[in-house]
PDB file of N, CA, C and O in Angstrom:
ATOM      1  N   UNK A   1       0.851  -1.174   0.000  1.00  0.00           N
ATOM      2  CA  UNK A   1       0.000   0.000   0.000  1.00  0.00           C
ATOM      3  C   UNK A   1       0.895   1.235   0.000  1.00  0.00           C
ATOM      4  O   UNK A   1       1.703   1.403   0.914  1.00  0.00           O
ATOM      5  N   UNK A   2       0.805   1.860  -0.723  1.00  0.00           N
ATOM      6  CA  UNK A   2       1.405   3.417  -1.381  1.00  0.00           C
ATOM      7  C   UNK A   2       1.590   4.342   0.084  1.00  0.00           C
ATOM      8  O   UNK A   2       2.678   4.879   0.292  1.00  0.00           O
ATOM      9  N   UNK A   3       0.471   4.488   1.070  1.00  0.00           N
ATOM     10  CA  UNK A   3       0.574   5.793   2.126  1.00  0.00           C
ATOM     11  C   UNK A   3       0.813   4.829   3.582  1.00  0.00           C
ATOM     12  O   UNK A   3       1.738   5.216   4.296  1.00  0.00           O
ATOM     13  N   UNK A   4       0.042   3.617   4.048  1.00  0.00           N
ATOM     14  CA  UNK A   4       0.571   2.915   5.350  1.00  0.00           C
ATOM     15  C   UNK A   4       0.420   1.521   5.098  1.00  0.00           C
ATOM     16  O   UNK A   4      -0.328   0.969   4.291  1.00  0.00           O
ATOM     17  N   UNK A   5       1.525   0.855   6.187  1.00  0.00           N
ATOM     18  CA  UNK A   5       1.235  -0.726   5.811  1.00  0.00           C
ATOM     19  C   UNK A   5      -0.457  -1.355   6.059  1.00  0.00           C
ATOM     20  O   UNK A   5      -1.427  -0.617   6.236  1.00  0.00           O
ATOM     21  N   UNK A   6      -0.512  -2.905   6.018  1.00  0.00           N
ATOM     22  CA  UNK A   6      -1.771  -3.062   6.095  1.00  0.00           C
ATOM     23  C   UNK A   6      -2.001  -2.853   7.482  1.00  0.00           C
ATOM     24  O   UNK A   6      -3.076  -2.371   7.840  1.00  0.00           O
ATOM     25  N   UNK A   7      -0.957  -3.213   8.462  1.00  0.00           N
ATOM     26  CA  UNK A   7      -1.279  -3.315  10.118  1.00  0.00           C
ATOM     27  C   UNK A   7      -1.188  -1.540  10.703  1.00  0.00           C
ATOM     28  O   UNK A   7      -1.326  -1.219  11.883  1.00  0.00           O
ATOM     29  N   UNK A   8      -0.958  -0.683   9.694  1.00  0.00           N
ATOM     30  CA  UNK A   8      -1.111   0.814  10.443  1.00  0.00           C
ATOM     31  C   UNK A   8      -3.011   1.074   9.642  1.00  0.00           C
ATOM     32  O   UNK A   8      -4.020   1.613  10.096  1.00  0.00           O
ATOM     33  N   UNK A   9      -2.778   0.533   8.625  1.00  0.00           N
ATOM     34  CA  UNK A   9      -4.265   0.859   8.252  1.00  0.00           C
ATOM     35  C   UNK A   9      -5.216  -0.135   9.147  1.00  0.00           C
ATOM     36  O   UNK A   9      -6.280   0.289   9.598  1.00  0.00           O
ATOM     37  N   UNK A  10      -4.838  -1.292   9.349  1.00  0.00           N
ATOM     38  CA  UNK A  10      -5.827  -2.030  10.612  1.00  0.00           C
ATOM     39  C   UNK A  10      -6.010  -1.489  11.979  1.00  0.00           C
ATOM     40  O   UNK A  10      -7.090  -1.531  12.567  1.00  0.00           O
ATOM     41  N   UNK A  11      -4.717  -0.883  12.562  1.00  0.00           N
ATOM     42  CA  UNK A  11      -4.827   0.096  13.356  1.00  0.00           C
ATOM     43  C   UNK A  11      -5.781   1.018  13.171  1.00  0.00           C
ATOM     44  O   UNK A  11      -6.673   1.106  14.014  1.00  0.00           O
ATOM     45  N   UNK A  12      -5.769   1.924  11.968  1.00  0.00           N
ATOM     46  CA  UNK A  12      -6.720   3.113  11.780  1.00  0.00           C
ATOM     47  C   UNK A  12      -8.126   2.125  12.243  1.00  0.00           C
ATOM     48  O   UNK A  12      -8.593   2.055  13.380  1.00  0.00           O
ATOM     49  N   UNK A  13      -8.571   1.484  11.147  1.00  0.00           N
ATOM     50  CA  UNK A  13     -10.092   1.071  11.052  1.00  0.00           C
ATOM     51  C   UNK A  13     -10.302   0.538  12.402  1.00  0.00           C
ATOM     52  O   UNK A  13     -11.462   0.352  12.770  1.00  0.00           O
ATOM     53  N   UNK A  14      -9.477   0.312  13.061  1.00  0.00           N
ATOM     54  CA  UNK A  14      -9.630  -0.485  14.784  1.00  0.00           C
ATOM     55  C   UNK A  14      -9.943   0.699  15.891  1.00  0.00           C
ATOM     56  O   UNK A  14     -10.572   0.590  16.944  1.00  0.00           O
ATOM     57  N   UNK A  15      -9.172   2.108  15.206  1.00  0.00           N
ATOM     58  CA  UNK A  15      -9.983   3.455  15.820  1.00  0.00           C
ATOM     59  C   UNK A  15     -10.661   3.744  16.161  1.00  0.00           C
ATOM     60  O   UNK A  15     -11.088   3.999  17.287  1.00  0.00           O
ATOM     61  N   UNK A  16     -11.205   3.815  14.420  1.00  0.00           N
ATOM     62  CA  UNK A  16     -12.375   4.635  13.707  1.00  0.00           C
ATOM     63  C   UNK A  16     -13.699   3.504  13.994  1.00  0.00           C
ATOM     64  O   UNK A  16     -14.789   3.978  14.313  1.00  0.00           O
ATOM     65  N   UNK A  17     -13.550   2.163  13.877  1.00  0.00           N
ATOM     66  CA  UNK A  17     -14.871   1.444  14.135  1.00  0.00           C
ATOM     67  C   UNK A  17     -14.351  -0.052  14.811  1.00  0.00           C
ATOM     68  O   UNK A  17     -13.859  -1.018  14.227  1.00  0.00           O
ATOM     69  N   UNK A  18     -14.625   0.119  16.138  1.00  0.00           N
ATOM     70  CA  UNK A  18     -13.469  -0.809  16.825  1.00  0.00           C
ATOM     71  C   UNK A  18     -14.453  -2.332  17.056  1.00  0.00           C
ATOM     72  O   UNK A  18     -14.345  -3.014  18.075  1.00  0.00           O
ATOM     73  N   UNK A  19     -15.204  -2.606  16.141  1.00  0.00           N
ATOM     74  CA  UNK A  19     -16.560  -3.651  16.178  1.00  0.00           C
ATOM     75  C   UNK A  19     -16.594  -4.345  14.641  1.00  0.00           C
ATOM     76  O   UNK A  19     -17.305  -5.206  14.124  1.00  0.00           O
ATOM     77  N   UNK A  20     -15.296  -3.411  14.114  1.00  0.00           N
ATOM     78  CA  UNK A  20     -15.224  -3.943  12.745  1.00  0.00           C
ATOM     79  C   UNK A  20     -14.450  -5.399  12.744  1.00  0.00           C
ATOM     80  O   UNK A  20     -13.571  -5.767  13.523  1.00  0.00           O
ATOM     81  N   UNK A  21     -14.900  -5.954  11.894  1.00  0.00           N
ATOM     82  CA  UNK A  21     -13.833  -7.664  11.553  1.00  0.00           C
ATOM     83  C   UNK A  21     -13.120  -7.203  10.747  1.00  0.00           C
ATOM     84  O   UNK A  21     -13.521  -6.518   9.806  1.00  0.00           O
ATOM     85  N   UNK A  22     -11.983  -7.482  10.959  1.00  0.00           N
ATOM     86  CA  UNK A  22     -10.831  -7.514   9.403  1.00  0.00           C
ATOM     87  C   UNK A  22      -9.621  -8.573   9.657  1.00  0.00           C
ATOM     88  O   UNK A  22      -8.863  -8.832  10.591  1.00  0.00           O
ATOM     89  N   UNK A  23      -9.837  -9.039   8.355  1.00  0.00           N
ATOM     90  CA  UNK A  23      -8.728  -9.908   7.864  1.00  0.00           C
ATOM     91  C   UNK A  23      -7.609  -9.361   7.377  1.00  0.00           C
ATOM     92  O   UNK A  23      -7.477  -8.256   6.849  1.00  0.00           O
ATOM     93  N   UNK A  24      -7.041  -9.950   7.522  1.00  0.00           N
ATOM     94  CA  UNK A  24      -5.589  -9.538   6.900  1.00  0.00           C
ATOM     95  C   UNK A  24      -4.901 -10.905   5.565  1.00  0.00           C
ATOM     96  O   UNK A  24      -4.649 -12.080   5.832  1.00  0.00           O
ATOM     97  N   UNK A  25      -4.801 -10.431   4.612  1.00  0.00           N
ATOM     98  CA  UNK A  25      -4.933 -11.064   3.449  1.00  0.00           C
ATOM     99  C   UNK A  25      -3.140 -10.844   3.258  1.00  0.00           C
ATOM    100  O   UNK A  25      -2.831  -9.655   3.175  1.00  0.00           O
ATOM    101  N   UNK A  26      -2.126 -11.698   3.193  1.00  0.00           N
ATOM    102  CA  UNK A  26      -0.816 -11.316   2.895  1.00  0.00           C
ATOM    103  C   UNK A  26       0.075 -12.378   2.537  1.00  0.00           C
ATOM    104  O   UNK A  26      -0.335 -13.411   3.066  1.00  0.00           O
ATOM    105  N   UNK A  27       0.652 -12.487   2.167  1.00  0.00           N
ATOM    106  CA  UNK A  27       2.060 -13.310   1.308  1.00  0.00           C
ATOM    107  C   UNK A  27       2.242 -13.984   2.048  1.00  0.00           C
ATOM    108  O   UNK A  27       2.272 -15.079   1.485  1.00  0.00           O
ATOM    109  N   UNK A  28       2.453 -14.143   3.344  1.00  0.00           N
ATOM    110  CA  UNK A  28       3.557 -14.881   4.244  1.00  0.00           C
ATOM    111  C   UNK A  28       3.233 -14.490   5.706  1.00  0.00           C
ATOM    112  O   UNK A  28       3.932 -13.878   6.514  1.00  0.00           O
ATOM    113  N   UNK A  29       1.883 -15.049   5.843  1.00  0.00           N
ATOM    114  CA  UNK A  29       1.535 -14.865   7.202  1.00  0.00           C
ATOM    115  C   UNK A  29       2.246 -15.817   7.890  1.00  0.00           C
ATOM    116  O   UNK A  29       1.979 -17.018   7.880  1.00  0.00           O
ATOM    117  N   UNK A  30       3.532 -15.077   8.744  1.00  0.00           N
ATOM    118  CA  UNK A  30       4.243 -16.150   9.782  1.00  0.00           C
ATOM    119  C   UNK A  30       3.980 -16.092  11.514  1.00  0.00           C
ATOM    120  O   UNK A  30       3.746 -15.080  12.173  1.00  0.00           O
ATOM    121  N   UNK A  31       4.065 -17.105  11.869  1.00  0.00           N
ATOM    122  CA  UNK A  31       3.734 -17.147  13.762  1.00  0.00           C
ATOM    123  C   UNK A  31       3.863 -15.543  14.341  1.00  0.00           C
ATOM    124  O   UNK A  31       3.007 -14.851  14.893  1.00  0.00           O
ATOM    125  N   UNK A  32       5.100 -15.275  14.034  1.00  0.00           N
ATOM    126  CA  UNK A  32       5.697 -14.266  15.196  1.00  0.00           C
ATOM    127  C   UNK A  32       4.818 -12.474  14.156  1.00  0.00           C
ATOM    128  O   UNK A  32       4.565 -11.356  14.605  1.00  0.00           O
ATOM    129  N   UNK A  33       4.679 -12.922  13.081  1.00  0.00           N
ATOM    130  CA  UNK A  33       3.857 -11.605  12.203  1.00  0.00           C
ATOM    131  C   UNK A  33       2.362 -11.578  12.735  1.00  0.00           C
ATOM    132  O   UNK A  33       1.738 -10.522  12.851  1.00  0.00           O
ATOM    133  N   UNK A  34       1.734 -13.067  13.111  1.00  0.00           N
ATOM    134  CA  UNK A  34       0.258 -13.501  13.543  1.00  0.00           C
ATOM    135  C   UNK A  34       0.102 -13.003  14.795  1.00  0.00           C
ATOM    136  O   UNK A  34      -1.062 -12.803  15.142  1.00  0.00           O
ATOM    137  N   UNK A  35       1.335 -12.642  15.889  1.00  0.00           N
ATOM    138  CA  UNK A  35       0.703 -12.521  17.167  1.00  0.00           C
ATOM    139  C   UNK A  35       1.092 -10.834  17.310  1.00  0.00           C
ATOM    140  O   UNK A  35       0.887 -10.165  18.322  1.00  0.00           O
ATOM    141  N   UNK A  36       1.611 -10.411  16.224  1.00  0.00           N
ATOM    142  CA  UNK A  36       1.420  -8.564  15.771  1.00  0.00           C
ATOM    143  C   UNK A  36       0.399  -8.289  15.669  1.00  0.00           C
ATOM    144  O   UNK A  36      -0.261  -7.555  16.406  1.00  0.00           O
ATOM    145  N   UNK A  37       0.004  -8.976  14.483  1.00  0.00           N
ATOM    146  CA  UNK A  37      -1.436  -8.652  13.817  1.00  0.00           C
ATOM    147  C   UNK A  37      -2.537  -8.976  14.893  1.00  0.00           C
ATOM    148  O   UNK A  37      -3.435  -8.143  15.022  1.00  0.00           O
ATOM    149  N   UNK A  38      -2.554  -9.917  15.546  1.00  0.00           N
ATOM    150  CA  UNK A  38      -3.550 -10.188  16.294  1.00  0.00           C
ATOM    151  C   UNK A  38      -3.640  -8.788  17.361  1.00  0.00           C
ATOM    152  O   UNK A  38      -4.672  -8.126  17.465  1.00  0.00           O
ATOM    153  N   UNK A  39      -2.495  -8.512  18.044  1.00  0.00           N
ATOM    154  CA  UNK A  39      -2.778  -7.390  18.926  1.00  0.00           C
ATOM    155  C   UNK A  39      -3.359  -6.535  18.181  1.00  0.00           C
ATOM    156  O   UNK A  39      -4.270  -5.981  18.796  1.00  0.00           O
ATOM    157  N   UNK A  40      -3.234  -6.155  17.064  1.00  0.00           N
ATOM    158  CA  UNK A  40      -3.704  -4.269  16.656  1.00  0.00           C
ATOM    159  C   UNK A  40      -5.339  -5.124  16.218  1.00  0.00           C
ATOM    160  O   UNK A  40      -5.845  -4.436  15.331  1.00  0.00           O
ATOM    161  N   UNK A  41      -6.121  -6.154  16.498  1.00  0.00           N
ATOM    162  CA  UNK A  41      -7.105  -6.721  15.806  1.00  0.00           C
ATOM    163  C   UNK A  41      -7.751  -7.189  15.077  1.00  0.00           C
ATOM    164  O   UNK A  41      -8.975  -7.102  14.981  1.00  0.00           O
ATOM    165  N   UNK A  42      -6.746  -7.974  14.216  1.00  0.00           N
ATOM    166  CA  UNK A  42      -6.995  -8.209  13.426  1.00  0.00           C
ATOM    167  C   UNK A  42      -7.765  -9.810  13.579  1.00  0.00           C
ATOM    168  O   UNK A  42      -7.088 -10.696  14.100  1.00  0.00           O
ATOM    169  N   UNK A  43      -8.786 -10.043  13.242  1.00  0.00           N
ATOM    170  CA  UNK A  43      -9.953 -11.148  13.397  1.00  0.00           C
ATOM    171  C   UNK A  43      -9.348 -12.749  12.800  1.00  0.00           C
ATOM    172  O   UNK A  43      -9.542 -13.884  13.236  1.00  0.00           O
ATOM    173  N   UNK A  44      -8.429 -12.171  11.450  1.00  0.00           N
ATOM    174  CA  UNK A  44      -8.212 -13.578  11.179  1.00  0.00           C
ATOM    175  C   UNK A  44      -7.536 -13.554   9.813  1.00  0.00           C
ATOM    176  O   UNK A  44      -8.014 -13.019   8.813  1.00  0.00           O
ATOM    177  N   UNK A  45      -6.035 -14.379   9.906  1.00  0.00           N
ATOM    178  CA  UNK A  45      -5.281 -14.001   8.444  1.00  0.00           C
ATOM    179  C   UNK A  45      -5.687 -15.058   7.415  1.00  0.00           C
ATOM    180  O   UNK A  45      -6.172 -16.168   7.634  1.00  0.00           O
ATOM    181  N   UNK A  46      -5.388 -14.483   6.252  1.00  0.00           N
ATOM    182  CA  UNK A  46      -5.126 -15.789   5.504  1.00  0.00           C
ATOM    183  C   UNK A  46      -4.042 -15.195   4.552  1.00  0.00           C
ATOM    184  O   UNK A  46      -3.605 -14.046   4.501  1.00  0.00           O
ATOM    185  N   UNK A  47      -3.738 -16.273   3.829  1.00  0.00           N
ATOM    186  CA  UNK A  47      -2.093 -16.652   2.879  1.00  0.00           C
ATOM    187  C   UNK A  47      -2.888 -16.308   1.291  1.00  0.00           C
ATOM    188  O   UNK A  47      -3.668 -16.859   0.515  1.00  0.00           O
ATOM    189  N   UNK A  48      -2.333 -15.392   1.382  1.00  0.00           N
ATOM    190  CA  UNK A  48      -2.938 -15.646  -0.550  1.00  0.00           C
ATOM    191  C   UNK A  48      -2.548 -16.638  -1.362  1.00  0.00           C
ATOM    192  O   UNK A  48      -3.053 -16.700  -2.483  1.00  0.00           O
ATOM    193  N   UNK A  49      -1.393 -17.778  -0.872  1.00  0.00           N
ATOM    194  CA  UNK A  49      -1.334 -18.752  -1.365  1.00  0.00           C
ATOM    195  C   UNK A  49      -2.472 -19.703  -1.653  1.00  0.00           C
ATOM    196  O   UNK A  49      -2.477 -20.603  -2.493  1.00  0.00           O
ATOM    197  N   UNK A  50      -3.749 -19.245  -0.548  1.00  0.00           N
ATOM    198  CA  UNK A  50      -5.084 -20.113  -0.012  1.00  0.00           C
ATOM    199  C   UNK A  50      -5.541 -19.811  -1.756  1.00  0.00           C
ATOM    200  O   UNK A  50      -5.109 -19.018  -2.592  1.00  0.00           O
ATOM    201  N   UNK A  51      -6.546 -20.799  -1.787  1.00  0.00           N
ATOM    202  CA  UNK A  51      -7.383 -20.644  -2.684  1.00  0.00           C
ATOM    203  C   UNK A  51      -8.443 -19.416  -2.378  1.00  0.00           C
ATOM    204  O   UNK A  51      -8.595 -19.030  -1.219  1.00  0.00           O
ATOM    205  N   UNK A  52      -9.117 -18.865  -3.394  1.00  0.00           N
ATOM    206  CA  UNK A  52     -10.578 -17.839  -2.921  1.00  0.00           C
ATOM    207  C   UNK A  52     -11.467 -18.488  -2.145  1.00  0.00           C
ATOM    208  O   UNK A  52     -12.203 -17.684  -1.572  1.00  0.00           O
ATOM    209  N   UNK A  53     -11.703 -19.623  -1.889  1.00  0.00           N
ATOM    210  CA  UNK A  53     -12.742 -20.538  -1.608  1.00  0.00           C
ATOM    211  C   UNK A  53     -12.269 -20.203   0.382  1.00  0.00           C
ATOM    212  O   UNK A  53     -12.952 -19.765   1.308  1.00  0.00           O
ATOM    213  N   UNK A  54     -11.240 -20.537   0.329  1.00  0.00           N
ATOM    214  CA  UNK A  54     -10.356 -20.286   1.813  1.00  0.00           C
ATOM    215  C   UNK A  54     -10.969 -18.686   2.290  1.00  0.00           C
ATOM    216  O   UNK A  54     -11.546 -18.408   3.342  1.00  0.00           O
ATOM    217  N   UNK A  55     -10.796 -18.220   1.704  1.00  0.00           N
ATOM    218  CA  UNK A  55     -11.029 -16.059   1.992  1.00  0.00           C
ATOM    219  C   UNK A  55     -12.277 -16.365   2.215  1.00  0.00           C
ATOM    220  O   UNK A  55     -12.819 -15.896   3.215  1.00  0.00           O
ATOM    221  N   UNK A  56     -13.056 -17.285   1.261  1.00  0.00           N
ATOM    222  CA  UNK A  56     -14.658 -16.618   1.488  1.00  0.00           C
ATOM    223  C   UNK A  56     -14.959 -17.475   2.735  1.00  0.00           C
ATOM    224  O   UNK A  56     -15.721 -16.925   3.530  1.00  0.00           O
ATOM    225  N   UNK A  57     -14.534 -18.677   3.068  1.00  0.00           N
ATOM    226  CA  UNK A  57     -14.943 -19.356   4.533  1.00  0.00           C
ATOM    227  C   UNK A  57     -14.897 -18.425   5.592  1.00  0.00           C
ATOM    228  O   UNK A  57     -15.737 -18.008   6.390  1.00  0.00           O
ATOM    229  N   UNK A  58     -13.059 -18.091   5.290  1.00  0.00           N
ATOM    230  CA  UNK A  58     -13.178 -17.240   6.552  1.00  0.00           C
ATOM    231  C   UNK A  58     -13.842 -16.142   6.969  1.00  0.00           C
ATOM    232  O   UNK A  58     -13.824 -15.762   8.140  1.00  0.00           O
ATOM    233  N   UNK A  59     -14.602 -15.445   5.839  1.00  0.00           N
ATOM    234  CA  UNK A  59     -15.447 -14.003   6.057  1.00  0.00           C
ATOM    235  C   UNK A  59     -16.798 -14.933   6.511  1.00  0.00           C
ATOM    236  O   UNK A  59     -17.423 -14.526   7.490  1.00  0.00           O
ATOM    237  N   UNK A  60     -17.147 -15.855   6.004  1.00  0.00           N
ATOM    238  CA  UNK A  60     -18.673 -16.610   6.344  1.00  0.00           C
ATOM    239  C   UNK A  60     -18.060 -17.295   7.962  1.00  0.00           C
ATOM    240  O   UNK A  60     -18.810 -17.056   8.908  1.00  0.00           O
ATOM    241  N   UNK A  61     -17.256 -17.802   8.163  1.00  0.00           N
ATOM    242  CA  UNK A  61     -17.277 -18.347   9.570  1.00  0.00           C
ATOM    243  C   UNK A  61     -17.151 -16.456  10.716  1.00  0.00           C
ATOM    244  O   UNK A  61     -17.835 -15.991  11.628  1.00  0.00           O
ATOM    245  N   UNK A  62     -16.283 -16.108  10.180  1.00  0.00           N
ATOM    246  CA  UNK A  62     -15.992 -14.540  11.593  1.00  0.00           C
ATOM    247  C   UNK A  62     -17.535 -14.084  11.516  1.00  0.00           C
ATOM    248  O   UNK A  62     -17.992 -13.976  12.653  1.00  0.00           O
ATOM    249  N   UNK A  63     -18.773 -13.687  10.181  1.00  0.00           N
ATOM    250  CA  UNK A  63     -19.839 -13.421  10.180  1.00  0.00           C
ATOM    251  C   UNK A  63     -20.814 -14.033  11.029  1.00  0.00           C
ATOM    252  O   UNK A  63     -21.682 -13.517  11.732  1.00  0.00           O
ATOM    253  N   UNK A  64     -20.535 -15.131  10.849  1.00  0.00           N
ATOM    254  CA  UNK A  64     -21.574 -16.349  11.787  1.00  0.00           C
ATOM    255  C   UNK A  64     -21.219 -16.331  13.315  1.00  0.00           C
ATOM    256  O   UNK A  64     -21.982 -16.625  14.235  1.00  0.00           O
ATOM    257  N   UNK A  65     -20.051 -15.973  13.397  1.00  0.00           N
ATOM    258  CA  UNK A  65     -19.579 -15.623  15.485  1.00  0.00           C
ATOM    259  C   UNK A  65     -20.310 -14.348  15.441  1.00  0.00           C
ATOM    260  O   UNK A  65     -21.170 -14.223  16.312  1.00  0.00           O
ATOM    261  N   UNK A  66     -20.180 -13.531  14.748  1.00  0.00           N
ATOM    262  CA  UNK A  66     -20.426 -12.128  15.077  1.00  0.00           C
ATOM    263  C   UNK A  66     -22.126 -12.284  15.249  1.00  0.00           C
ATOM    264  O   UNK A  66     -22.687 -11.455  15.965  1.00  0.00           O
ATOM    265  N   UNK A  67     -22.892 -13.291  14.627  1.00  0.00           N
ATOM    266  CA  UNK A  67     -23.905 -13.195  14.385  1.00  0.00           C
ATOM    267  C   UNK A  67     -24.455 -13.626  15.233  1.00  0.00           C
ATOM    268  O   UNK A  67     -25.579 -13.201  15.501  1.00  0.00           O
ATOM    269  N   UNK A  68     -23.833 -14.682  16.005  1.00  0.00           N
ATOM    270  CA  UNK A  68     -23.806 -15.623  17.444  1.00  0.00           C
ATOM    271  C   UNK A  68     -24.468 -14.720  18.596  1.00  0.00           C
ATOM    272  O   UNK A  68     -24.574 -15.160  19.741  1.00  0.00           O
TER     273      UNK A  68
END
């Protein structure tokens, strides 16, 4: 991303609407990068290595807790 990484922009949206879900979608989600991301809130990564089928579970499973 051109102006902040994805975890300063997850920061922002964790601000601005702190009830929001967000994934974090990235190359090389590793252990010690997962328990970064997890602090600033991030709901749940996936590997773009995943198939699309993988991205859309995970937005339908975090929807269905939230919905809980």
């Amino acid at each position: 991303m051109p102006v902040m990484s994805g975890l300063d922009a997850a920061r922002v949206l964790k601000n601005v609407m702190p009830r929001v879900l967000l994934i974090m979608y990235c190359a090389t989600p590793e252990e010690c990068l997962e328990a970064l991301i997890n602090s600033v809130g991030v709901s749940a990564i996936v590997s773009k290595s995943e198939s699309a089928s993988v991205l859309i579970d995970t937005c339908r499973s975090l929807l269905r807790r939230k919905a809980a």
